[in-house]
C-alpha positions as CSV (number, residue, x, y, z in Angstrom):
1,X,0.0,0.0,0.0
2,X,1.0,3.5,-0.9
3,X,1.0,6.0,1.9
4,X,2.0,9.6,0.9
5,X,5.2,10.0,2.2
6,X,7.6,13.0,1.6
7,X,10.1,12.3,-1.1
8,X,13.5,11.9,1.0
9,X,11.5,9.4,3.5
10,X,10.2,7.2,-0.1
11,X,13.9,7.4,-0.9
12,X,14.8,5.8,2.3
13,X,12.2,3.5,2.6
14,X,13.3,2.0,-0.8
15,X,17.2,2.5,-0.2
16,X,16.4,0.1,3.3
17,X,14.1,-2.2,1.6
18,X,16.5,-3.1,-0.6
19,X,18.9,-3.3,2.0
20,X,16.9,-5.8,4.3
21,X,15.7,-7.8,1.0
22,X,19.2,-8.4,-0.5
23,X,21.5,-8.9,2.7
24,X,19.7,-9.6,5.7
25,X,16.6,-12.2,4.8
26,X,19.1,-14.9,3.1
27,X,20.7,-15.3,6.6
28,X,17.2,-15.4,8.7
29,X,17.6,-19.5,8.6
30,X,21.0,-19.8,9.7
31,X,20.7,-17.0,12.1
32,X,18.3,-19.1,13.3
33,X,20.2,-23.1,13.5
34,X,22.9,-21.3,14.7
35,X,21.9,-19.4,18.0
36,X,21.0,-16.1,16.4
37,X,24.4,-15.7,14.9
38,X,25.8,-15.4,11.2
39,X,29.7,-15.8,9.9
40,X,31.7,-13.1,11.4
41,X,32.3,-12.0,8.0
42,X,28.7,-11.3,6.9
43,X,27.9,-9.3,10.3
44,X,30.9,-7.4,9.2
45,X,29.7,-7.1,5.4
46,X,25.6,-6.3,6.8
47,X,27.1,-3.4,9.6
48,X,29.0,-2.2,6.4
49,X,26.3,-2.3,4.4
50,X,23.9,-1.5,6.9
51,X,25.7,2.1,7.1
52,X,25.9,2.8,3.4
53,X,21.7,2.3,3.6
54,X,21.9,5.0,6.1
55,X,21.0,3.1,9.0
56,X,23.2,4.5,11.5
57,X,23.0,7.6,14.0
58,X,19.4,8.3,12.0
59,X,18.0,10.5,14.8
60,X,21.6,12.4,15.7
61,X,22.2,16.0,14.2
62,X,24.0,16.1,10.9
63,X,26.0,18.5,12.3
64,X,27.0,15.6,15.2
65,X,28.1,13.5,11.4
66,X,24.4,12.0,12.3
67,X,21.4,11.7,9.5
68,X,19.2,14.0,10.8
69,X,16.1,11.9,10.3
70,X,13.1,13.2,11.1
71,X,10.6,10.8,13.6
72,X,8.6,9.9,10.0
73,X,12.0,9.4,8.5
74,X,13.2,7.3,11.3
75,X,9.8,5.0,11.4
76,X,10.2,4.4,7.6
77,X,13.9,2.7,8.1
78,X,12.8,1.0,11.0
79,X,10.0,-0.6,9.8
80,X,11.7,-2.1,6.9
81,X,14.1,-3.5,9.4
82,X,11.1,-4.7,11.1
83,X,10.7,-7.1,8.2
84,X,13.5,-9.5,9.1
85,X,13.8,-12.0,11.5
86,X,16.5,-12.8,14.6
87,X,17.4,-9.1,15.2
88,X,19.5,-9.2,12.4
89,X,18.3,-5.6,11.8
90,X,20.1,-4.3,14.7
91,X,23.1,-4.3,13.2
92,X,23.7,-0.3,13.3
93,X,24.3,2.1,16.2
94,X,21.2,4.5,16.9
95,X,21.9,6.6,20.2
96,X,19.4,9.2,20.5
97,X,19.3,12.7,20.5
98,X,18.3,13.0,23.9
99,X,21.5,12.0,25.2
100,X,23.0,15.1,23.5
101,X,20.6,17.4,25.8
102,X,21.0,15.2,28.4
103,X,25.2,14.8,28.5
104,X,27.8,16.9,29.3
105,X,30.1,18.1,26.7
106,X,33.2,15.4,28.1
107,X,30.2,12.4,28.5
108,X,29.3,13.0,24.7
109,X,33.4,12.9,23.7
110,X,33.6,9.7,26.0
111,X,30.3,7.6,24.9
112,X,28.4,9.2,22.6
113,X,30.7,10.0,19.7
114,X,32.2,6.5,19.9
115,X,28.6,5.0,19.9
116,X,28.1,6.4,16.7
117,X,31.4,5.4,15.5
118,X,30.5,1.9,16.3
119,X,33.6,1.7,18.3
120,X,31.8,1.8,21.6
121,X,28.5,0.1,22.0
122,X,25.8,0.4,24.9
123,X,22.9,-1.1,27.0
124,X,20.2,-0.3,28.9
125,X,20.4,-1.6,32.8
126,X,16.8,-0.5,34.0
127,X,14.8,-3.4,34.3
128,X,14.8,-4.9,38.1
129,X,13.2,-8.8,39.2
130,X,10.3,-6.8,40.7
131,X,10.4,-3.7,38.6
132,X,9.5,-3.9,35.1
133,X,7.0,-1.8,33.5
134,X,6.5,-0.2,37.2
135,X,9.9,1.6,36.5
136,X,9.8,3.7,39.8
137,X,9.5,0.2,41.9
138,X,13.5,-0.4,41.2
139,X,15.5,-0.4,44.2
140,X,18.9,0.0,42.5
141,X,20.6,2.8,44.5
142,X,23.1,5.5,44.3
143,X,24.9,7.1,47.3
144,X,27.2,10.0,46.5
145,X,30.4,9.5,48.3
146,X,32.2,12.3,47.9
147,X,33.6,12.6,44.2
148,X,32.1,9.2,43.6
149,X,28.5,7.5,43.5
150,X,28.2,3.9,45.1
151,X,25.8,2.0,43.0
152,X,24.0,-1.4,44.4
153,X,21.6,-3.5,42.7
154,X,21.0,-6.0,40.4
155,X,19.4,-5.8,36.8
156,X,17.3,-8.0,34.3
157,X,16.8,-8.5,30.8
158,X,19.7,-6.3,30.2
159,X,19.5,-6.2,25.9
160,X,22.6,-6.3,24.0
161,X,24.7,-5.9,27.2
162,X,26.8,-9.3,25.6
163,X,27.6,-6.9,22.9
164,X,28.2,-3.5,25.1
165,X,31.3,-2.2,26.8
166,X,29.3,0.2,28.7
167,X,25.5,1.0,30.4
168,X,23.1,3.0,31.8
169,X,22.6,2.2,34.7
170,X,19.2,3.6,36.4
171,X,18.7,3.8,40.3
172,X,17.3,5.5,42.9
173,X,19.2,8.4,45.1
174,X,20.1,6.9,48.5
175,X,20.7,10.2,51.3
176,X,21.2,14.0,50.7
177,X,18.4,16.5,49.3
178,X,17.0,14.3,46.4
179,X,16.6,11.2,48.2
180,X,14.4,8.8,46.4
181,X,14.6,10.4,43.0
182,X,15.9,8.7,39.7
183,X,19.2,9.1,38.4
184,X,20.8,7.5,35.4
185,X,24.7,7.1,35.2
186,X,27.2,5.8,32.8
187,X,28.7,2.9,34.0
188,X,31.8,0.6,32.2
189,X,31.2,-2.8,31.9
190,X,34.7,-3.5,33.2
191,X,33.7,-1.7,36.6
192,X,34.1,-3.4,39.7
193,X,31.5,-4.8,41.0
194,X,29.6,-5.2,38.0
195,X,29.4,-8.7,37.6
196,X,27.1,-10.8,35.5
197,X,24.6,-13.3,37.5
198,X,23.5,-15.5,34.4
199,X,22.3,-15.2,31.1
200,X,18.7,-16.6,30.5
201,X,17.7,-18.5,27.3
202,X,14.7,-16.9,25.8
203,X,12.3,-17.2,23.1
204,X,13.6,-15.5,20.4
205,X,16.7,-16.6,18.8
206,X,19.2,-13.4,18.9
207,X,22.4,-11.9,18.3
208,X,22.3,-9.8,21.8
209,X,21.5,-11.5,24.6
210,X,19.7,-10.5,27.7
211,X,21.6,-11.2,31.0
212,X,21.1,-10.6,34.6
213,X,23.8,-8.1,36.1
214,X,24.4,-7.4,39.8
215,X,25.8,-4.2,41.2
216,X,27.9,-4.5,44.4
217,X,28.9,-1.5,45.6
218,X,30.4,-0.1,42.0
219,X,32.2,3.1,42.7
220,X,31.6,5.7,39.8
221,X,33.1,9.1,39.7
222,X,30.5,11.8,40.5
223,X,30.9,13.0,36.6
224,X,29.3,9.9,35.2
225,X,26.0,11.1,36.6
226,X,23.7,11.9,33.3
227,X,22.2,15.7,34.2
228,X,21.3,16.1,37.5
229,X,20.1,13.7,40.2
230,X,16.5,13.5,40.1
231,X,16.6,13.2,36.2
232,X,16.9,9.7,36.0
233,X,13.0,9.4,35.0
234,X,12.9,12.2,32.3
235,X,15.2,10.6,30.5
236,X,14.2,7.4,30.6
237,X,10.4,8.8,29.5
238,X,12.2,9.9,26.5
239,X,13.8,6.7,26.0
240,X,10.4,5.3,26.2
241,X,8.8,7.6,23.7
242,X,11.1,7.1,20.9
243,X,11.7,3.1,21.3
244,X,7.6,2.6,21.8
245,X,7.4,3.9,18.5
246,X,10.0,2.3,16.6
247,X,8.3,-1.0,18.0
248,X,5.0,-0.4,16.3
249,X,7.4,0.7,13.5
250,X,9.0,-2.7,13.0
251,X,5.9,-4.8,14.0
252,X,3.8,-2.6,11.0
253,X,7.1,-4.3,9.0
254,X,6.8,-7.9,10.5
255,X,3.1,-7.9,9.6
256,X,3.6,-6.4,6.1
257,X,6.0,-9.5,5.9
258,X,3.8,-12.1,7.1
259,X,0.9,-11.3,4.8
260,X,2.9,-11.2,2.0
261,X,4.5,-14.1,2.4
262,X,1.5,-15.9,3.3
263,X,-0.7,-15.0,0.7
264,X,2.0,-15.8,-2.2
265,X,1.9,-19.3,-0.2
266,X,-2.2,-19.2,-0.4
267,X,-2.1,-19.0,-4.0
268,X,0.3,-21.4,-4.7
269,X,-0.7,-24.4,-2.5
270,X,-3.1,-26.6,-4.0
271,X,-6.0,-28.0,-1.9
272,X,-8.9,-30.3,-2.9
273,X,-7.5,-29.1,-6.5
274,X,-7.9,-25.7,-6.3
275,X,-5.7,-22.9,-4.7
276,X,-5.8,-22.5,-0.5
277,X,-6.4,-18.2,-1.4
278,X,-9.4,-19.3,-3.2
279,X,-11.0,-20.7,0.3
280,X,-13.0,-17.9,2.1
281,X,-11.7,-18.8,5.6
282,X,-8.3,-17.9,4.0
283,X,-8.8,-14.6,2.8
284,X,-11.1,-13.5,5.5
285,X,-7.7,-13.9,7.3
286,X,-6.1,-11.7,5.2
287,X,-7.5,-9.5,4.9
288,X,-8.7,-9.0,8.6
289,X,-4.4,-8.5,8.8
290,X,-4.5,-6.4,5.8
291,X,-6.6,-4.1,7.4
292,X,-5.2,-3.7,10.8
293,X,-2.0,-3.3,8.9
294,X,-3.4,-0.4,7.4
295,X,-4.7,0.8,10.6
296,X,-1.5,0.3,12.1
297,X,0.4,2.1,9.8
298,X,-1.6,5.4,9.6
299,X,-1.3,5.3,13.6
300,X,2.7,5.1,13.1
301,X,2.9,7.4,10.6
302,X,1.1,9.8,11.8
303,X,2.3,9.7,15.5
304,X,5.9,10.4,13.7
305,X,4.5,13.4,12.0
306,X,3.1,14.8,14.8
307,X,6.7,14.5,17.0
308,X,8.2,16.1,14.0
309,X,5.9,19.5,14.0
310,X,6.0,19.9,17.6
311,X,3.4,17.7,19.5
312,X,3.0,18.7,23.1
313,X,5.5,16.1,25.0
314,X,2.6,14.3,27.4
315,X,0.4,13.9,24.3
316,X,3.0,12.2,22.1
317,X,3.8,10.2,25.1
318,X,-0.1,8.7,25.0
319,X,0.3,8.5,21.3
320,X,3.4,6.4,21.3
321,X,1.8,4.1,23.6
322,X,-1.0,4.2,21.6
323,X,0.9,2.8,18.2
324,X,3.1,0.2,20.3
325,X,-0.3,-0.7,21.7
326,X,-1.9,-1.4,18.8
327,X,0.9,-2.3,16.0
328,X,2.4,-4.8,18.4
329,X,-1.1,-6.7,19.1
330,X,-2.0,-6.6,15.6
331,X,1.5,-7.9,14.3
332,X,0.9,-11.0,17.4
333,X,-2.7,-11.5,15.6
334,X,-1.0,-11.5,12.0
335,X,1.4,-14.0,12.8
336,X,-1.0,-16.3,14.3
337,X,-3.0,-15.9,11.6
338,X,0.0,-16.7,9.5
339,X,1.1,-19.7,11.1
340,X,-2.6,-21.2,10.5
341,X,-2.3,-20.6,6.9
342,X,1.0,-22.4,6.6
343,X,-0.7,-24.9,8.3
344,X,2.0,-28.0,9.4
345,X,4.9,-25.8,7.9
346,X,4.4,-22.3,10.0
347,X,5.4,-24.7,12.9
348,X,9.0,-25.1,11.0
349,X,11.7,-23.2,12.3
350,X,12.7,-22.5,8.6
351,X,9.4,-20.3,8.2
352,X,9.5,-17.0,8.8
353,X,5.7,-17.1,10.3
354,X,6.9,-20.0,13.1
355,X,9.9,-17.3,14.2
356,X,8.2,-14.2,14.0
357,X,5.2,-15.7,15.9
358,X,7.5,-16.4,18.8
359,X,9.8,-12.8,18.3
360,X,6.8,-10.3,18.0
361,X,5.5,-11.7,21.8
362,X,8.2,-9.7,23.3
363,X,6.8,-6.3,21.9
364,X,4.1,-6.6,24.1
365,X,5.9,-6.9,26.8
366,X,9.2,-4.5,26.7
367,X,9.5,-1.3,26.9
368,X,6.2,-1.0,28.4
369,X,3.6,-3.6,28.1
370,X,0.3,-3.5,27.0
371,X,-1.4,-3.2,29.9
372,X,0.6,-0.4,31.2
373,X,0.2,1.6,27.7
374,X,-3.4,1.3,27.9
375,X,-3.1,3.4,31.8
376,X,-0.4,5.8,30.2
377,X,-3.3,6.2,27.2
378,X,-6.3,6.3,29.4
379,X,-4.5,8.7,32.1
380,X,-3.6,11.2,29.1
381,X,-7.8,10.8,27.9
382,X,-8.8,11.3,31.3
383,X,-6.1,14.0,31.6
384,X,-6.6,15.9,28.0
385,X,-9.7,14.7,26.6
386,X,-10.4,13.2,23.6
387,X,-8.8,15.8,20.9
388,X,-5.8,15.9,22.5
389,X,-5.5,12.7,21.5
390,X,-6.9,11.9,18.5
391,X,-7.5,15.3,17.3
C-alpha cells in the first residue's frame, strides 16, 4: 500500500528495503540453527552495508556526522528493518538525540561519539526482578560518596549488554536533598562490582542477549551522573517515547512481511485441486491482517508526523503508547493468523511465520507492556480529553 510520504522518507524507505531484502533475509535461517548468529564476515559485510543504507545515527544532528532523520523518516527505516527476523536488523548504532541534551560536553566525547562510530557500543540496565513496566519500583541505588557515587543492585533483561562495553545504569538516590529520586549514570562494563549473575535463554533466537547483572557497591566518579540527580526518570520517559514507536514501526514491517509471504503461499498451495487463497476462511484472514496493517500504519505514521511539528510532550507520550499498543497486538494477531495458513509448515523453524510468531511476543511486553500503555493512554484521555489525542 501507498501511503503519501515526503520524497526523501520514499527514498529511504526503498534504499532500506533493498537493503533488508538483499543482505539480511538470506541469513534469517542460519541466524536461526545457529543461536541467532551469522559468519563473522557477513555481520561485518551487513554493519557495512547496513551504514551505506543509512542506517546509523538516524535521529543524531547532521552536524553531530548524524542523518538527521526526522521521527517519519526514522519509522520508515525502522519498519523495513522490522521485516527481518533474529534481530538481524540491529546491526547499526542509533543513540538518540536525547543523550545530547542530556550529556555533558566530556560524557558525549567519552560515549556518545564512539557509539556512533561503532567503536563503543551500549545497553540499557533499568529493568529490576520486581520492577519492570512499574519503572519507579527499582531499588537500585546510588549514594554520593564524595567525588564518587556507590551503585548497588542487580538488573534483568539487560538487551545487548553481551555486545556492550558500557551501560546505563538507572537507580534511585540513597541520602542527601533528592533522596528517592531517579538518576541514570554511565557505567563501564569492566567496573568493579559489576558482575554478571546468568544469562537466561529466551524465546527468540538473537544476536544480543539479555543477562542478569548485579551491582555490588560499583564506585563511579561523581561525573558519570547523566544531568542532574532526580533526572533519571525524564530521560528514561524519552527513551520510552522514541523506542515505543520504533516498535510499532518494526511490528507494521513484521506484519507487512507475514501477509505477504502468506498470501503468495495461499495462492500457490493446491487444496482439494484448487488454490488454498481461493477458500474464504483464508482470505477472511487476510484480509482481517490487511486491514489492521493499514490501521496500524496510519497510527505510526502519523504519530511520527506529529513528533516532528511539535506535539506537546505528554500527548505524544499517549500516542506512542497508543501505536506500540496497537501495532504490536495486531503484528501477534498477524502472525498467528499466518502460522494457521501455513498450516504444518508455520510450525517449522525455517518459516518465517513459526519465528516471527515467537519474536513479536516480546513487543508486548518491553518497553512497556500493554497493559501499562493502555493506563499511560487512558490517564492522558482522562487527563486531556479526547482531541488531544486523536484530534
Amino acid at each position: 500500500m501507498s501511503l503519501p510520504l515526503p520524497p526523501r522518507a520514499r527514498e529511504i524507505q526503498a534504499r532500506v528495503r533493498a537493503f533488508v531484502d538483499a543482505e539480511l533475509i538470506p541469513w534469517e535461517v542460519h541466524a536461526e540453527m545457529h543461536e541467532g548468529l551469522v559468519p563473522d564476515d557477513v555481520w561485518a559485510r551487513m554493519k557495512t552495508k547496513a551504514r551505506e543504507a543509512g542506517l546509523d545515527n538516524m535521529d543524531m544532528p547532521v552536524e553531530m556526522g548524524g542523518r538527521g532523520y526526522s521521527t517519519l523518516e526514522q519509522v520508515v527505516a525502522q519498519e523495513q528493518t522490522g521485516r527481518v527476523t533474529n534481530a538481524l536488523g540491529w546491526c547499526a548504532n542509533n543513540p538518540q538525540k536525547w543523550m545530547l541534551e542530556a550529556c555533558s560536553p566530556a560524557q558525549v566525547e567519552r560515549w556518545i561519539k564512539p557509539l556512533m562510530s561503532d567503536a563503543r557500543h551500549e545497553c540499557y540496565a533499568i529493568t529490576e526482578a520486581e520492577a519492570g513496566s512499574d519503572v519507579d519500583a527499582i531499588k537500585s541505588t546510588a549514594r554520593r560518596d564524595g567525588e564518587h557515587y556507590i551503585l548497588n543492585g542487580e538488573k534483568w533483561h539487560v538487551t545487548s549488554a553481551n555486545l556492550a562495553d558500557y551501560m546505563f545504569f538507572q537507580a534511585k538516590i540513597d541520602g542527601g536533598p533528592n533522596a528517592g529520586t531517579h538518576a541514570l549514570f554511565f557505567v563501564d562494563n569492566d567496573t568493579p562490582g559489576v558482575e554478571i549473575v546468568r544469562t537466561p535463554a529466551y524465546t527468540h533466537n538473537y544476536r544480543a542477549h539479555h543477562p542478569i547483572y548485579r551491582f555490588t557497591d560499583v564506585r563511579v566518579p561523581a561525573d558519570h551522573l547523566i544531568g542532574k540527580e532526580g533526572d533519571g526518570m525524564g530521560f528514561t520517559y524519552a527513551w520510552f517515547r522514541h523506542e515505543r514507536l520504533m516498535i510499532a514501526a518494526r511490528c507494521c514491517g513484521a506484519a507487512e512481511r507475514l501477509i505477504d509471504e502468506a498470501t503468495t503461499f495461499a495462492k500457490q498451495r493446491i487444496v482439494f485441486g484448487a488454490p488454498l487463497a481461493d477458500t474464504q476462511a483464508v482470505q477472511f484472514m487476510l484480509a482481517d491482517s490487511v486491514t489492521e496493517l493499514f490501521a496500524a500504519r496510519l497510527m505510526t505514521y502519523e504519530t511520527a508526523r506529529a513528533i516532528d511539528t511539535g506535539a506537546d510532550v505528554k500527548t505524544a507520550h499517549a500516542q506512542c503508547g497508543m501505536a506500540k499498543l496497537y501495532a504490536s497486538e495486531m503484528a501477534g494477531r498477524v502472525a498467528d493468523r499466518a502460522v494457521q495458513i501455513f498450516g504444518g509448515r508455520g510450525y517449522m523453524r525455517e518459516n518465517v511465520a513459526e519465528r516471527f510468531f515467537r519474536e513479536l511476543r516480546v513487543d508486548r511486553i518491553w518497553e512497556g507492556a500493554s497493559e501499562i500503555q493502555r493506563i499511560i493512554i487512558a490517564n492522558g484521555l482522562l487527563k486531556r480529553g479526547t482531541q488531544s489525542l486523536v484530534g
